[in-house]
N, C-alpha and C positions, 0 to 999 in steps of 0.2 A: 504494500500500500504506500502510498504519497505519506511523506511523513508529513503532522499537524504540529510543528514544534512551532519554538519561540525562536526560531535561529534569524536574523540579522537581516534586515534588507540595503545592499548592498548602497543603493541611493540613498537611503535616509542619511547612511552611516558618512559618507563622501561630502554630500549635499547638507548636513546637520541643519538641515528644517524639519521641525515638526508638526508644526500647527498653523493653523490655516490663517492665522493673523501673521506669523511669521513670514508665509507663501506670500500674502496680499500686500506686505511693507515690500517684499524683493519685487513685486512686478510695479510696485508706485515705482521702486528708483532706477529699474533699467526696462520699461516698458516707453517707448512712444506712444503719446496720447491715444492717436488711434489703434493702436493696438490693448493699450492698457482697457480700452471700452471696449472690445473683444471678450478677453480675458474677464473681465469681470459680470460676462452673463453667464461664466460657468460657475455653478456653486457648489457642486460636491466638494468635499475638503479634501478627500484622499485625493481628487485629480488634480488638485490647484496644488496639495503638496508633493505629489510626484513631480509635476511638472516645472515648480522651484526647486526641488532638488537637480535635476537634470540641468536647469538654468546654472545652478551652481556649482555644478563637476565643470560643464563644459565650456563658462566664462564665455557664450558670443560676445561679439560689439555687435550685432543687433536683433532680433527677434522681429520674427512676423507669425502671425496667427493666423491661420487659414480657417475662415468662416464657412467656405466653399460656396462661396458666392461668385458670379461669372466675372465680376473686377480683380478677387482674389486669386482664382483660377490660372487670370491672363498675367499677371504677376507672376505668379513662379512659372510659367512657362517661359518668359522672358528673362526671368532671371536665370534660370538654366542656360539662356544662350548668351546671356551677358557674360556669362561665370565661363563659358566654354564647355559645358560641359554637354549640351548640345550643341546639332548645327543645322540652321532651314536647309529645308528643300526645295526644289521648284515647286514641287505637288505641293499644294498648299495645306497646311495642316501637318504636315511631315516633316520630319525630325531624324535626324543620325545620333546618336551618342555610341562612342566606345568604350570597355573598358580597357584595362592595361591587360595588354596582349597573354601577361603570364596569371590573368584572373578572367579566364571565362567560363567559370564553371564553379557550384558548390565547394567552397572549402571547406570537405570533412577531416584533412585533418589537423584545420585550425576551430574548428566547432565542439565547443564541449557544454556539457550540464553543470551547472553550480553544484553541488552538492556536499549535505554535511557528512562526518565521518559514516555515519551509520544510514547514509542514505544508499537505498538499492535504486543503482542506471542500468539501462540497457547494457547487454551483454555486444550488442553490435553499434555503442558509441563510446565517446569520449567523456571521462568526467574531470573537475577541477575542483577540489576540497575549496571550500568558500572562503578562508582566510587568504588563499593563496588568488583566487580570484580575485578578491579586496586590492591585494597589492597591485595585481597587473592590470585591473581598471583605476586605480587610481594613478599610475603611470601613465601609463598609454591615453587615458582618455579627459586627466588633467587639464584643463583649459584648450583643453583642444580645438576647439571653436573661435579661439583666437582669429580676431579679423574675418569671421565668417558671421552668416545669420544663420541664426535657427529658425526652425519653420516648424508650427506645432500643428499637427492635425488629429480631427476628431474621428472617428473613423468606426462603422458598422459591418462585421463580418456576416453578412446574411441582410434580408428583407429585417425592415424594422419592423420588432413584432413579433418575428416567427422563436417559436421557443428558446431553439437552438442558437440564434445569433449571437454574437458576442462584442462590446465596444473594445473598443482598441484604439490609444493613441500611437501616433506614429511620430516622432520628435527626429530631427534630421537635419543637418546642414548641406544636405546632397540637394541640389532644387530638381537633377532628372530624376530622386528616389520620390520627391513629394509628388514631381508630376504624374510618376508612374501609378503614385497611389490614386492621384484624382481620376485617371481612367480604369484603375482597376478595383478602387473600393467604392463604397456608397458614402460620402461626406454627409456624417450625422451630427455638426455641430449642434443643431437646434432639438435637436431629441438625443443630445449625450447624456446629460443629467439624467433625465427619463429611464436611458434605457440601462442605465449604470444601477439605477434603483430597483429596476427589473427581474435583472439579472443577479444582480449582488454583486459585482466584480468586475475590473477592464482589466485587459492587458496593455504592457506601456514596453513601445520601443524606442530605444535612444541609438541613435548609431549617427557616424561623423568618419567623412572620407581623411581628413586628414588632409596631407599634402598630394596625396594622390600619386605618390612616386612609387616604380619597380622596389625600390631599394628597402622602401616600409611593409613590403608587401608578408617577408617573415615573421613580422609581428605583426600582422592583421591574426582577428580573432573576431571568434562570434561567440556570445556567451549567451546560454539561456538562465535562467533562475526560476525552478519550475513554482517553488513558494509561494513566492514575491508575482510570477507572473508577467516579471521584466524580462527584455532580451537586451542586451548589449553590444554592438558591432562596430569596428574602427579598421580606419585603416586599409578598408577595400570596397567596389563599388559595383560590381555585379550586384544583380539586384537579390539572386538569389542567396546572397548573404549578407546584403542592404534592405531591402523592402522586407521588415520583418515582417510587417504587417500578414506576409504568405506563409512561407516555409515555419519559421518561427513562430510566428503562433498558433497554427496549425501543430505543433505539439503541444502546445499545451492544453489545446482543446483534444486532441487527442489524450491524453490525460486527464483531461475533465470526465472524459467516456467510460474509460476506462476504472476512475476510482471514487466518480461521485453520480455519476450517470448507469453504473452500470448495469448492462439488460435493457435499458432504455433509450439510448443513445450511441452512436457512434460517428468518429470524425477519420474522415476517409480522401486517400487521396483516389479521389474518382471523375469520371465524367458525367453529365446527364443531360440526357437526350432523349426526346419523344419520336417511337415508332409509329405510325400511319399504319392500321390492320382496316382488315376487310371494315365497312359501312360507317366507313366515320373515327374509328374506333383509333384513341391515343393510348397507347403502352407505352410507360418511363421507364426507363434502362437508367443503370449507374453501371461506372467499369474502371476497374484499378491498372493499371500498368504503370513500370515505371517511370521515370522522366523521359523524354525521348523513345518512346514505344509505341506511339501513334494514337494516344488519349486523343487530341486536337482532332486529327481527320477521325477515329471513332465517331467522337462527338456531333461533328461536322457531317458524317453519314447519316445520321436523325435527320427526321421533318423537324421538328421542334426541338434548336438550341437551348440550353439552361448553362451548361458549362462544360469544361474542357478539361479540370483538373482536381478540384477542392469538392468534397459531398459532406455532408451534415445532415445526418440521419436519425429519426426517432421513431418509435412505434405510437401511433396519434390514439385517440379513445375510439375511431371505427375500426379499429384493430387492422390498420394499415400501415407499412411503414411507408414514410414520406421522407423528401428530401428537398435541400436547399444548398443552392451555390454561396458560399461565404463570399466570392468575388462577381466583379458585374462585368468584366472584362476577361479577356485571354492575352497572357504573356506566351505565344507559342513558338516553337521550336519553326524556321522555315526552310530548314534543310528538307528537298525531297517538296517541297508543296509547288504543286503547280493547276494548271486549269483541267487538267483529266483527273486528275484524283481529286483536288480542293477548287473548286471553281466558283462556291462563295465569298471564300476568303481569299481568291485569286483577285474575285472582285475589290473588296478592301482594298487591298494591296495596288494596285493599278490602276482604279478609276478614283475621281473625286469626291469620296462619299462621304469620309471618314479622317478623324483625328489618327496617327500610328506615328508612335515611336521606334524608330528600327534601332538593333544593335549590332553589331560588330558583321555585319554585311558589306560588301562591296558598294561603293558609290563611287560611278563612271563620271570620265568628265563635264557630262549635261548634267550630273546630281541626281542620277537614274540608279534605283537599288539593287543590285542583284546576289544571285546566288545561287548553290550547287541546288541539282536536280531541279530548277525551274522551268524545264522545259522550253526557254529564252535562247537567244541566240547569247554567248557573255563579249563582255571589250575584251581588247588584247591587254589595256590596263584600268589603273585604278588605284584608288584609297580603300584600302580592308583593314581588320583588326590588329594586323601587325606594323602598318601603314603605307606607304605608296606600294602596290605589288604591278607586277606584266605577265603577262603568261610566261609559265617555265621557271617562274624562281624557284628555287628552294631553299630551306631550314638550313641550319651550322652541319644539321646529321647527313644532310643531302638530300631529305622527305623532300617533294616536292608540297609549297603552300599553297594548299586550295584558296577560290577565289573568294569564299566564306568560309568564318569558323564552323564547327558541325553544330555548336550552339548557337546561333546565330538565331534572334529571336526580332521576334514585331510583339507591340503591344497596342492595341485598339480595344474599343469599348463593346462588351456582347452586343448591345442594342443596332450595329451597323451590320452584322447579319441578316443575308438574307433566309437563313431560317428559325432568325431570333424566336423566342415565344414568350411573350409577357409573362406567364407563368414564372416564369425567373422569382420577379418580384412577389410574387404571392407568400403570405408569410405563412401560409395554411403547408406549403412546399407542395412536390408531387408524389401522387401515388406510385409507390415504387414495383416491378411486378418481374424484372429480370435485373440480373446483377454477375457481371462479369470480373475475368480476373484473367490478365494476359502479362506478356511479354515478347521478348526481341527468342523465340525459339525456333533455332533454322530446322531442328533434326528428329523431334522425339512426338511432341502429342497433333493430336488431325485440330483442324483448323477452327472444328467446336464441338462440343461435348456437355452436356447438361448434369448437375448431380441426381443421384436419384433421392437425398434427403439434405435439411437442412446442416444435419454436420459432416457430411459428403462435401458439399457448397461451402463451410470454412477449411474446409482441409485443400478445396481446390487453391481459396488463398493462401494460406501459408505454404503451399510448396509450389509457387511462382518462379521457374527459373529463368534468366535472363540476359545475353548477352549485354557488357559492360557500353555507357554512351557517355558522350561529351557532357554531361551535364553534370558533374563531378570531376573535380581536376584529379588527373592523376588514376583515373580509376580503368581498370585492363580486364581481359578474359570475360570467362561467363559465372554468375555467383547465383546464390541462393536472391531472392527479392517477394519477402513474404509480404503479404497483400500489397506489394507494390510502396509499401507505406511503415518499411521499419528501419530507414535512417529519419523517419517521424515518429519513432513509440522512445518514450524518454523512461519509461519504467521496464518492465521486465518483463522480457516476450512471453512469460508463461500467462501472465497476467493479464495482456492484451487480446491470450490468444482464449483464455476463458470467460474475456469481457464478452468474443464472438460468439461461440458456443452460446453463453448466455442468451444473447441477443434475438440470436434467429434461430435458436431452438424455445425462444418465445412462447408461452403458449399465451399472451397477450396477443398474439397473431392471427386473426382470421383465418378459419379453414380454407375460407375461398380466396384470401388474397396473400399467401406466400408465394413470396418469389421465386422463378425459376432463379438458381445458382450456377452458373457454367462458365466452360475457360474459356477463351479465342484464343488463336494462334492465325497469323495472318501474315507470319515468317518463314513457315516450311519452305525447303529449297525442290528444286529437283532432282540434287546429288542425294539429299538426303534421301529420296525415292527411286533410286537405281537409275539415277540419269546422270551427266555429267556437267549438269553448268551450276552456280550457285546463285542463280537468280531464283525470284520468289515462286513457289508452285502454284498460281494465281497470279490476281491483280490488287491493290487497294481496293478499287469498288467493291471487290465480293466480300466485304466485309459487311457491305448493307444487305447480302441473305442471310449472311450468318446471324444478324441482329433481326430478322425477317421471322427467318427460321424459331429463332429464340420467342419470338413475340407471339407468334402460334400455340408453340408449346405453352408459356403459361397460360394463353386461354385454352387448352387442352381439345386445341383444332389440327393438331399432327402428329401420329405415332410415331416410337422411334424404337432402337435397336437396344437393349438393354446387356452392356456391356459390366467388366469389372472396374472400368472407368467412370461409370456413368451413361446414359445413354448419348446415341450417336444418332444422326436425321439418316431418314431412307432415300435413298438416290430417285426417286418418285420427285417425294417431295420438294429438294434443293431444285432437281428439272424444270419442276413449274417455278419455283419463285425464281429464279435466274433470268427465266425466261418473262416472268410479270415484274419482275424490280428493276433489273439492270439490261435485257433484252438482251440477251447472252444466254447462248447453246453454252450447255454444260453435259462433256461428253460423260458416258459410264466411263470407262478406261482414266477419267480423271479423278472421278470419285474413288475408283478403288486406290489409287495412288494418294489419293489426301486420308480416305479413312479406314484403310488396312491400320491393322496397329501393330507397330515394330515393337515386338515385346521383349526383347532382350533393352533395348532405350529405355522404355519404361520401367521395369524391373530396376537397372541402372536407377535412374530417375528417381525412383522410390525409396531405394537402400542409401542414396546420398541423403535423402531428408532424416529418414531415420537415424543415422549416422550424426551429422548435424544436431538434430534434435535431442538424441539421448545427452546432449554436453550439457544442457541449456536445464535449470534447474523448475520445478516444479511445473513442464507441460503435461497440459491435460490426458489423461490414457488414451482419452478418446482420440487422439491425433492416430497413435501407434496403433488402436484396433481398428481404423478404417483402412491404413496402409497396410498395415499388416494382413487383413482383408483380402484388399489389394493384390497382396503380391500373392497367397497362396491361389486366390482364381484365375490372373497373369498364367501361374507356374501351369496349372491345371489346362488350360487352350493352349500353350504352346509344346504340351506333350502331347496333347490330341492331334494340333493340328501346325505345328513345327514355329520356326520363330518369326513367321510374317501370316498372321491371320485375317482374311480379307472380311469384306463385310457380308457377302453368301455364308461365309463358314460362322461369322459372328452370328446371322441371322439362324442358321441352322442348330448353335451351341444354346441361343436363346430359348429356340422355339423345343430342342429338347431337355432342357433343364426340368 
């Protein structure tokens, strides 16, 4: 459990304000008039004294308060380009910013948990005993605001309203981290107070680029304080370990799920999106993968957008669980997007529709973005993330440097979607009715597979595995990546993974409305299928049968193949919807190459989680008797029927069981 102690909050101690007369003397003598009138319609104490403490670690010369009003708005957007830290574009409303070439990606291992001696972290993070934290934020982040402003914002993770959302300050001398936040969160200056009484608690982030140099960049750190509810970051400006307002508090709400919600909530990194079925009919999907796994185009395969990353889940009083996007915008990955696979957000991107922030993308000499896999013809040069590049340069090692990093991200607001759905904002959330759980997997499971029960459906999540992406420095090979979302669990994986169990073995759950549970894999190759290239066996689009597919089966409109995996679609079935969703001949001869199952992979597959898992201290039994399960049914088909069992023989193994 989250320890309830009396241990230290790191800002009081730095900051030594206490009390909200003290808070309101430090904004009389370094606020500007107009901002001091800001500042003083907020009245909870704890936020006026967090927010003097933060004033007094980080000493700006001057403070600006974002009201989120459309004057305040265009103010940091400007000050972003006044500061450099942006640069216009032609496309109006469009913006370049880079970071430093040697930080475009999660720094996990400068990220760690505050923690007191007897506090239990994660087994797959970083922790730093609290005293010793004390010192290195009081170094490092010391006046650090020298000759910068700060910029304070009030910030709503979720529709104002909806159970699950959470306020959160976002405190920042970065003007491109406050813009990022004005297109990616909901500015709830006028309902903070409200929703702080609501809730009973905000989260507060403090972070400051610093000088912004290479040479600062081994003492950059990201500190969470899971207590206290604060996150801490200096010294670097990727946003994924700048805008805490995302990654960062997103654990801690995962930890809210987990140790005071639990059974009743969870915080998920997911996507959600509404399926279109027969007569009108909308089915919400949510779907975990990890960063750089195709959450974005998932999501973007839906009729009805909701989001691309972040889920906030509860089970409501009609015994349904619902869900809600904490963000109202997408920070996505644009490697690989183009107008055949993304063609709404191809739109974004190229026509005049929309506010977007690009990063660390190529900008040709007309101020035109580009980047790998766009389908674009590219310049021969340019300005990219390492700076001027030509075709053919390469790295010190002799890599040739692509013409974008593989992180290379746009940030725009949901609502410029052309398949937004108001539903977003609904604080009721959506009824939830399929729930996926993928990765980057070239070699081992078929491209989708249904559980046949609720703790079938967490076990598909925790044994997530997933070629390593750009979205973490430094990070190589293929590793375990349990629900996509456990360099996000700050406590102790057994604990997270009993919260799940918990949850949706619910019997607060509707007979009629549990969710189907099932994995996608939308990465098998052709080598892995007795062929020889290592291109994908499929296309992106067929990802919208497999969420097609999936949308049938919970309203129990399609049979399927009852495997030791779970069950599998009848090549019937995928024929027609191929043929009614993306008008695409889908041969037999392809089907048995996606969902033949190579059962020596999976067996593999199975004994590395259980392996894995036995390390990890009090996981559920229930992990080991599913897999365990598992492997003896596996073992049993491939003595019957050798070590590649097609889907006639699975049909036949079913039908004589």
């Amino acid at each position: 459990m989250t320890p309830k102690s009396k241990s230290f909050d790191i800002a009081q101690v730095l900051g030594r304000i206490e009390t909200e007369a003290a808070a309101r003397e430090l904004f009389e003598t370094r606020l500007a008039a107009d901002q001091l009138a800001k500042i003083q319609q907020i009245q909870t104490p704890s936020i006026l004294v967090k927010i003097a403490n933060a004033i007094a670690i980080c000493n700006p010369s001057a403070i600006f308060v974002n009201a989120g009003t459309a004057e305040d708005r265009a103010w940091i957007k400007q000050h972003a380009l006044d500061k450099g830290e942006e640069s216009a574009l032609p496309m109006p409303d469009h913006t370049i910013h880079y970071d430093l070439k040697q930080e475009q990606g999660r720094i996990i291992d400068r990220t760690y948990y505050i923690a007191d001696a007897d506090e239990a972290v994660s087994s797959l993070a970083l922790k730093k005993l609290r005293d010793d934290a004390l010192e290195e934020i009081k170094q490092e982040m010391g006046a650090i605001m020298q000759g910068m402003t700060m910029i304070i914002g009030f910030y709503i993770r979720g529709p104002v309203g909806a159970p699950v959302s959470n306020p959160a300050l976002e405190i920042t001398s970065s003007a491109y981290v406050a813009h990022s936040a004005e297109i990616l969160y909901r500015n709830a200056f006028s309902q903070f107070d409200q929703e702080v009484a609501r809730q009973g608690h905000f989260y507060t982030n403090i972070h400051s680029e610093g000088l912004n140099r290479p040479e600062d960049l081994p003492h950059a750190r990201v500190f969470m304080d899971r207590k206290h509810r604060t996150t801490y970051s200096f010294k670097c400006t990727y946003a994924g370990n700048t805008l805490l307002l995302k990654k960062g508090n997103h654990r801690f709400s995962v930890d809210r799920s987990v140790y005071e919600k639990r059974g009743c909530e969870l915080a998920e990194h997911m996507f959600i999106t509404g399926i279109d079925g027969p007569n009108g009919r909308i089915t919400w999907v949510t779907g975990a993968a990890p960063s750089g796994c195709g959450k974005t185009t998932t999501a973007m395969a839906g009729n009805h957008f909701v989001g691309d990353d972040l889920a906030q889940m509860w089970i409501a009083e009609d015994g349904a669980i619902r869900s809600t996007n904490p963000e109202c915008g997408i920070f996505g990955i644009v490697e690989d997007v183009n107008r055949d696979g993304d063609p709404m957000l191809m739109h974004c991107l190229r026509e005049e529709c929309t506010e977007v922030i690009w990063t660390n993308v190529l900008i040709d000499d007309n101020g035109i973005p580009h980047w790998k896999g766009n389908g674009e013809d590219h310049p021969a040069k340019g300005t990219n993330f390492q700076g001027a590049w030509e075709n053919g340069m390469t790295d010190t090692d002799g890599k040739p440097i692509p013409i974008s990093h593989p992180n290379a991200r746009c940030t725009l607001s949901s609502t410029a979607l052309g398949n937004y759905s108001a539903s977003a904002e609904d604080p009721a959330g959506v009824e939830t009715r399929v729930i996926t759980y993928s990765g980057r997997d070239s070699n081992t499971m078929p491209p989708v597979w249904a559980a046949r029960n609720a703790d079938e459906g967490v076990v598909i999540g925790a044994c997530i595995v997933s070629a390593a992406t750009a979205t973490e420095v430094g990070a190589t090979g293929v590793k375990r990546a349990p629900w996509a979302n456990a360099p996000f669990i700050p406590g102790a994986l057994g604990d997270y993974m009993e919260a799940q169990f918990q949850f949706f073995g619910s019997d607060r759950i509707a007979a009629n409305k549990r969710p189907v549970m099932a994995g996608l894999n939308y990465f098998l190759t052709h080598e892995a299928r007795g062929g020889n290239s290592n291109k994908l066996l499929g296309e992106k689009r067929d990802v919208k049968v497999w969420l097609a597919w999936l949308e049938r089966r919970a309203h129990a409109e399609v049979d399927a193949i009852e495997t030791p995996i779970g069950y599998l679609p009848l090549y019937a079935d995928l024929q027609k919807l191929f043929s009614q969703i993306i008008a695409k001949d889908y041969p037999e001869a392809l089907y048995n190459q996606q969902f033949s199952l190579y059962i020596d992979n999976i067996l593999a597959r199975i004994q590395l989680q259980i392996d894995a898992y036995r390390k990890e201290a009090d996981i559920p039994a229930k992990l080991f008797e599913v897999l365990e399960y598992q492997q003896d049914r596996l073992a049993a088909l491939k003595q019957q029927y050798g070590p590649i069992v097609t889907p006639a023989q699975l049909i036949a193994a079913d039908t004589n069981r």
